[in-house]
N, C-alpha and C positions, 0 to 999 in steps of 0.2 A: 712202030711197034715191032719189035723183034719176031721172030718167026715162030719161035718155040711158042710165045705167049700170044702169040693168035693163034695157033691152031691149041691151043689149050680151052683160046676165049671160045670158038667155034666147034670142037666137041662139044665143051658143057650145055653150050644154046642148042646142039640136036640132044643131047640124052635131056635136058629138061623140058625138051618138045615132048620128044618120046614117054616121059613119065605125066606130064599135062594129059598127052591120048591117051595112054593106058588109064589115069584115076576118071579121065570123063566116058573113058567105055566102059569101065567098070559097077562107076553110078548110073550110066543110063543117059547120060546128056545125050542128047543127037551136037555131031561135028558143029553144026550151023551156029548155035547157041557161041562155043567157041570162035568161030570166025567174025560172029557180031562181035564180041568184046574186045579178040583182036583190031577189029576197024574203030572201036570207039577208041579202044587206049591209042592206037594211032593219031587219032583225032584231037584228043587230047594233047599228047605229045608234039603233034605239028602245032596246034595255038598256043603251047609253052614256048615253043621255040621264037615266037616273032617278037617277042616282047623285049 
């Protein structure tokens, strides 16, 4: 992958972090809430992969 389009790919993944925490401090969610869904879609993702 070229250079230009991974630091393109890896900006967009922090400012879409950064807009994820801003709209779940905004509602009110506690962080934690987040971090379970990140481990699930994780989880998900890891037993898509073996197949």
């Amino acid at each position: 992958m070229p250079l230009p389009h991974f630091l393109a790919l890896l900006l967009g993944v922090i400012a879409l972090a950064g807009v994820t925490l801003v709209l779940a401090h905004s509602l009110g969610l506690p962080l934690i809430w987040l971090a379970f869904g990140a481990l699930g879609l994780a989880a998900v993702v890891r037993g898509l992969a073996w197949r």
